[in-house]
C-alpha positions, 0 to 999 in steps of 0.5 A, a space after each residue: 604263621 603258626 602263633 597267626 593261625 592260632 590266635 584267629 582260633 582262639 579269636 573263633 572260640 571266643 566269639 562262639 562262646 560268647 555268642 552262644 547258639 545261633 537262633 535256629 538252634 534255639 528255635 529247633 529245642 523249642 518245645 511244640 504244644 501239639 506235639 508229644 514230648 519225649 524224655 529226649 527233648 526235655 532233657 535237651 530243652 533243660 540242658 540248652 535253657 539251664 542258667 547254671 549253664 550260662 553261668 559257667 559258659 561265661 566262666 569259660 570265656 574269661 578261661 578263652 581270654 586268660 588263654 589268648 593273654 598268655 598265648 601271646 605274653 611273647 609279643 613286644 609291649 609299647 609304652 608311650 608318654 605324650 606331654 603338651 604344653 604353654 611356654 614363654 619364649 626362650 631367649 638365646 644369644 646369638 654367636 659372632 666371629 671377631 675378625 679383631 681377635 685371632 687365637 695362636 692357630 690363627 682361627 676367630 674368636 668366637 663371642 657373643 654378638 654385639 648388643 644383647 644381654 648375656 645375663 638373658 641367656 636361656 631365659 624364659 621372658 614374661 614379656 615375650 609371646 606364648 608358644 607350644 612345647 610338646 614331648 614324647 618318649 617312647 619304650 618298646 620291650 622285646 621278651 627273649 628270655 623269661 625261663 619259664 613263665 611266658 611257658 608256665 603261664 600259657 600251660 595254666 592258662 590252657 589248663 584252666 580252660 579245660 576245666 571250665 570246659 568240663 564245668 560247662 558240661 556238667 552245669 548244663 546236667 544239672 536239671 537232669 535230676 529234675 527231668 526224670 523225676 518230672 518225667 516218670 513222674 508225669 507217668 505215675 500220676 497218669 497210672 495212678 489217676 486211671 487206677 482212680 478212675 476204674 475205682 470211680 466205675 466200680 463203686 458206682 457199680 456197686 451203689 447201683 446194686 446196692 440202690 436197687 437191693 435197697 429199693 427192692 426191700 432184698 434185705 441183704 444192704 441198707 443205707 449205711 452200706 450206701 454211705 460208706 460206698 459214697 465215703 470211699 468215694 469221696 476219698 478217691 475224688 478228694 485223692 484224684 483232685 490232689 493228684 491232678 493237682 501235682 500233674 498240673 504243677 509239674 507241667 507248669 514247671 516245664 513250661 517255665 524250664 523250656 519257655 513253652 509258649 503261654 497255652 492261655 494265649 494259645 487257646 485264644 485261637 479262633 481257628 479250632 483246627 491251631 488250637 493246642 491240645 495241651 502238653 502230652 508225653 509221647 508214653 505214659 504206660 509206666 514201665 520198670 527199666 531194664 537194667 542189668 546190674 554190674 559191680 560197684 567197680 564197673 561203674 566206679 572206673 567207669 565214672 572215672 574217665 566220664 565224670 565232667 566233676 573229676 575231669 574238671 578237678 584234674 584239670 585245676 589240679 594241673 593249672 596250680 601245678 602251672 602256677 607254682 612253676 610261674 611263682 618259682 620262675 619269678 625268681 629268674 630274670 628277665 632277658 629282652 630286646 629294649 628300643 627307646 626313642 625321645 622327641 621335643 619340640 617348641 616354637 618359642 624356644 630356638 634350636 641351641 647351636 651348641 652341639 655339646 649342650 643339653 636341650 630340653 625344648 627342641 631334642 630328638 633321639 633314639 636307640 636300643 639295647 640288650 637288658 637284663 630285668 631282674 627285681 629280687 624281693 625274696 620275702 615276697 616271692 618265697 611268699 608266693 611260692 608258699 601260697 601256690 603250694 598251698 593252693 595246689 594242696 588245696 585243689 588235691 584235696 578237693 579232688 581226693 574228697 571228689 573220688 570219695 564222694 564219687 565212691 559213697 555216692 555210688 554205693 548209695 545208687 546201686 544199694 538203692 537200685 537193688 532196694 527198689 529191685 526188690 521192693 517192686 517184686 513185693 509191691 507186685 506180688 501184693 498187688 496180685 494177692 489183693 486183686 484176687 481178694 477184691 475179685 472174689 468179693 466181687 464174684 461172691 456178691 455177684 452170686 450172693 453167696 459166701 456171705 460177702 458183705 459191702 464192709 468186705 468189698 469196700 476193704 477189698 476194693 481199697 486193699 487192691 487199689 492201694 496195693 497198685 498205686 503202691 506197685 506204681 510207685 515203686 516202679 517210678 522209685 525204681 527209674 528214678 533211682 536208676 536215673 540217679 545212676 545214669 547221671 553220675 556216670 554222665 551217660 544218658 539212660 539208653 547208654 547205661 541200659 546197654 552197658 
């Protein structure tokens, strides 16, 4: 009952693994048009459509089967031989008993009956009529005992679908990187481009003072102050096209990572009211993380148990474990239960009355046995046993090289982090420092003194907006890279920041 039970939950997994999700599920990570999106849903969406994760999925099935194979190695195996075909019909002499000859015990005689040609005794004529003759033979093999390979095999099998299950998991954050970086940057692009726009209304403020000095003969602009104005300008537009140029192609990439619906068609709509307003973020104010930083060793140990990578290369390591022992095993034998049967028929040759004689067209017969199996090749088997070591060296190599990546990759995270940490205070306290410089050359032209001239507000007003984006930017850096953080320890960044 027990081997019963489990094999209808393996049965189960399989045919959820192969089936995936179910469309309600699909339908519910479907990314709405009209709705903002959160960094939630689309690290969902990249999960859920991600491709390398259906590619491991699948992996994982043939893991499923190889575990149902081995599951049930300790069933009985059947194996059947069929055969039909034409034969000629036999000829048989028929027996008589000879009342004229009695033996000394005073039985008959027996001899073959009058009038038939001994000569044509178990012949097969070329005159006779065609008949059928058809055999079969069949071996059913109970396993008793294999010392250890049925076992061995089972726990590399299981072994192996542990790892494919980590594998699942950490394909489907693959994109992860991807998203953040799509994300915050969707955020820098809209902090950058308003950045751009109140750029865009103060040159034009200053044209119109500029304009009017001019028009008004007051002496103190002329037209190659207006000119370099209308350069700036031009720069900031050409700068604020790039940009929207970038948001543009980063929102396409959503739509083709989460398979948003085609917003041409959409737009299509004569019904103003189901018209999509487009994708939109549900924030756009970009903010820093507020991450309380601990040692590399913190998150090193942590990364030890949360790591789908490591997991899954401990578990590789213990299926070649497995697979040694199943090689070392080969060189027991096999114990099992052999039943056996042969049956024959043709109707165009007769059953032989002779109990004693071998009969190859009409026979039936049956029986079993206890057998030993064994098959002894040492030069293969040594062979495999060395081949297993050497994967299983292998495989802890590959799973040392991991911890070490594991601990140079988190020393890169947190140098960055604390980098980024740094240069954000810098970029801020430039961005203050030019602010008051372009306010000043505001204030001073406004009040015409203090000798500001439009070289000086040009420098200012440049100064300042480089300085911003530049502090902008190292905001998105900084979240980035603590983005980066939160991947390798496989936590989602609400976990890391609450750590």
């Amino acid at each position: 009952m027990h081997r019963l039970k489990l094999s209808i939950l393996m049965i189960l997994l399989i045919s959820h693994h192969v089936f995936a999700q179910t469309p309600q599920e699909n339908a519910s990570l479907e990314i709405n048009p009209n709705a903002p999106i959160s960094l939630k849903q689309l690290l969902q969406c990249a999960r859920f459509k991600n491709p390398a994760k259906k590619i491991a999925q699948a992996k994982l099935s043939s893991g499923l089967a190889d575990v149902f194979q081995a599951e049930w190695a300790h069933l009985p195996s059947f194996k059947s031989e069929v055969g039909a075909a034409p034969l000629p019909q036999r000829k048989l002499l028929k027996y008589c008993a000879d009342p004229k000859n009695i033996d000394a015990n005073g039985f008959y005689q027996v001899s073959p009956c009058p009038n038939q040609g001994i000569q044509d005794d178990q012949r097969l004529s070329d005159t006779q009529g065609m008949g059928y003759f058809m055999r079969t033979q069949g071996t059913l093999t109970v396993p008793i005992i294999t010392f250890g390979k049925i076992s061995s095999a089972q726990e590399a099998a299981q072994a192996g679908l542990n790892a494919y299950e980590f594998a699942v998991e950490a394909a489907s954050r693959s994109f992860d990187q991807m998203v953040y970086q799509a994300y915050f940057g969707l955020q820098l692009t809209a902090q950058i481009s308003k950045i751009f726009e109140d750029g865009q209304k103060e040159i034009a403020k200053f044209k119109s003072t500029i304009q009017k000095d001019i028009d008004q003969d007051g002496g103190k602009y002329n037209q190659n102050d207006l000119r370099k104005l209308l350069i700036r300008e031009a720069e900031i537009a050409i700068k604020k096209t790039e940009l929207d140029s970038i948001e543009t192609q980063t929102w396409g990439s959503i739509e083709i990572l989460c398979k948003v619906p085609n917003l041409k068609q959409l737009e299509e709509i004569e019904n103003q009211e189901q018209k999509p307003k487009g994708l939109q973020l549900d924030q756009y104010e970009l903010k820093g993380l507020n991450l309380s930083l601990k040692d590399q060793e913190f998150y090193y140990q942590k990364a030890l148990t949360r790591s789908p990578e490591l997991q899954a290369a401990q578990w590789v390591v213990n299926a070649r474990k497995a697979q040694v022992n199943v090689s070392k095993a080969q060189f027991m034998p096999n114990i099992a239960f052999i039943a056996f049967y042969n049956y024959a028929k043709s109707n165009a040759a007769q059953d032989n009355p002779d109990p004693f004689a071998n009969d190859p067209f009409n026979l039936f017969s049956w029986g079993g046995y206890l057998g030993l199996d064994w098959r002894i090749d040492f030069a293969k088997m040594l062979a495999d046993v060395q081949r297993a070591n050497a994967v299983l060296d292998q495989s802890e190599a590959e799973q040392e090289a991991l911890l070490q990546k594991l601990k140079m990759d988190l020393l890169e995270r947190l140098t960055q982090i604390k980098k980024q940490e740094q240069v954000q205070k810098l970029r801020k306290d430039a961005m203050k420092a030019a602010k008051q410089w372009f306010t000043s050359s505001v204030l001073n032209l406004a009040s015409g003194i203090g000798g500001s001239s439009a070289d000086d507000l040009t420098r200012g007003l440049a100064a300042y907006y480089e300085a911003a984006i530049s502090h902008y930017q190292s905001i998105s850096e900084y979240n980035i890279a603590v983005s980066k953080l939160a991947i390798l320890l496989n936590m989602n960044l609400d976990e890391l920041l609450a750590l």
